[in-house]
C-alpha positions in Angstrom: 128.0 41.1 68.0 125.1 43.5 66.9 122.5 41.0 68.4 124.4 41.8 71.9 125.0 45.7 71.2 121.0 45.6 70.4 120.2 43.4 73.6 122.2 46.2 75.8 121.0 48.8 74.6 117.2 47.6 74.8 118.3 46.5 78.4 119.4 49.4 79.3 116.7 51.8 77.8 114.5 49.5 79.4 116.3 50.3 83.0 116.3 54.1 82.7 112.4 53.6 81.5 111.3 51.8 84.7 113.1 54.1 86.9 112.0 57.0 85.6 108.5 55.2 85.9 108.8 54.4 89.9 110.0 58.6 90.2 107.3 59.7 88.5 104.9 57.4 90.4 106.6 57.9 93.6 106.2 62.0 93.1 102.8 61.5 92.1 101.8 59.0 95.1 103.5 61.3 97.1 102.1 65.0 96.6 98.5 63.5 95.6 97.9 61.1 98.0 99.7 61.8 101.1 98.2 63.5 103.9 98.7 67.6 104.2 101.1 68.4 106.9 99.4 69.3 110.0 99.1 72.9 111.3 100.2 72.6 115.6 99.9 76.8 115.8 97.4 79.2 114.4 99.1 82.0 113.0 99.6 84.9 115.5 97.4 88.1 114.3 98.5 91.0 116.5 96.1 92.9 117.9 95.1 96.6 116.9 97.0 99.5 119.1 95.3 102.2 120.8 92.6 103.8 118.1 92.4 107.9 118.3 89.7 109.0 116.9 90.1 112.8 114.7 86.5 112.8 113.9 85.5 114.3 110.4 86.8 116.2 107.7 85.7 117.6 104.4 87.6 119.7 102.3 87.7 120.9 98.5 90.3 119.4 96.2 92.9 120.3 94.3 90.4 120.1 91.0 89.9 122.7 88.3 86.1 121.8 88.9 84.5 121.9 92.4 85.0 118.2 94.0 84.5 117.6 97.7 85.8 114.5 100.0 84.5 113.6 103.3 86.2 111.1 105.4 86.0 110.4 108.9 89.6 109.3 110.2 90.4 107.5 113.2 94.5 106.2 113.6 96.0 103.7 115.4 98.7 104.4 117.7 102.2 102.5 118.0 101.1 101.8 122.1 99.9 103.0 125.0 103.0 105.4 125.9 101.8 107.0 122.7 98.0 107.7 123.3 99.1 109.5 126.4 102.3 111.2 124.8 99.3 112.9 122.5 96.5 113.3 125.0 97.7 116.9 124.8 95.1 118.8 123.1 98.0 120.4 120.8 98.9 117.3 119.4 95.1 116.7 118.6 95.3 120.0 116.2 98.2 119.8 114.8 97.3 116.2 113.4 94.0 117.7 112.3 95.4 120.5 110.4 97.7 118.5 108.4 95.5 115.4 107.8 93.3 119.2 106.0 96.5 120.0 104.3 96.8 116.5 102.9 93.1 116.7 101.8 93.3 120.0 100.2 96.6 118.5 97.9 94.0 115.3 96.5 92.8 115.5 93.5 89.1 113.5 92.5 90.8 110.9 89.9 93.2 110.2 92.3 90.9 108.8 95.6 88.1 107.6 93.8 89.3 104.0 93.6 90.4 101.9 96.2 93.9 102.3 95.2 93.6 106.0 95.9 92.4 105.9 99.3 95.5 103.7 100.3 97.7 106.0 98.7 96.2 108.3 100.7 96.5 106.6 103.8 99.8 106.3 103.6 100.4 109.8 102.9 98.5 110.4 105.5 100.4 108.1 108.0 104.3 109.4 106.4 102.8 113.0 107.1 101.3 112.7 110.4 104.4 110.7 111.6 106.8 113.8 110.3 105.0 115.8 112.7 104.2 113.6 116.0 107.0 112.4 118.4 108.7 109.7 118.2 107.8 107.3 121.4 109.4 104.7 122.9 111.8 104.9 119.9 108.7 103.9 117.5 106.7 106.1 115.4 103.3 107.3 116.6 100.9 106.1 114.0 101.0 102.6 112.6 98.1 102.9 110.9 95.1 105.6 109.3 91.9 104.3 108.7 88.7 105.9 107.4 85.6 105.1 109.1 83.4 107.4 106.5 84.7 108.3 102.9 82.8 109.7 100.2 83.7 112.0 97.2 82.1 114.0 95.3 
């Protein structure tokens, strides 16, 4: 009786042991040696908006110690409606003066790094869409992006 208790139990451990061989060599045959899906689309990349250029701004910084920053800013619009919504030469100054205000409130350690500057583009987005109109039910400015930067 413990011949045939042995003789099941080896059977059976030997069952469970192939199977788990063919999964394993099945999974293997399968992710190493099968061919990579094909790709039918390229991924859509929208294309930019309208850009509106601001020009160039330097400004002193919130620093105990004299530090400057110079950045040239150009933004890109949410559409066409929206470039001629702010064709109006008020529009123009207003965004000027608070993309200055924003400046003034950076201090050096903050913008030196890359991290900085998009923290301060996206202050500089947040702030400039508090102040522009809404068009077309979308913000104005999707996007700020500095052509020049340079602190000092």
């Amino acid at each position: 009786m413990a011949l045939v208790k042995r003789t099941v139990v080896t059977v059976v451990v030997g069952v469970i042991v192939l199977l788990v061989g063919i999964g394993g060599g099945l999974f293997a045959g399968l992710k190493y040696f099968s061919s990579p899906p094909e790709i039918t689309e390229e991924p859509q990349i929208p294309n930019p908006g309208p850009m509106l250029d601001l020009g160039q701004f330097t400004s002193t910084m919130a620093d105990h110690e004299t530090h400057l920053v110079k950045v040239k800013v150009t933004v890109e619009l949410s559409g066409a409606n929206t470039a001629t919504r702010l064709a109006d030469t008020g529009w123009n100054v207003m965004m000027k003066d608070e993309i200055l205000k924003t400046l003034k409130d950076q201090r050096y350690d903050n913008v030196r790094y890359a991290e900085g500057m998009e923290k301060l583009k996206q202050d500089l987005k947040a702030r400039l869409n508090a102040i522009l109109p809404r068009v077309d039910n979308n913000v104005a400015v999707n996007r700020v992006l500095f052509d020049e930067f340079m602190t000092q």
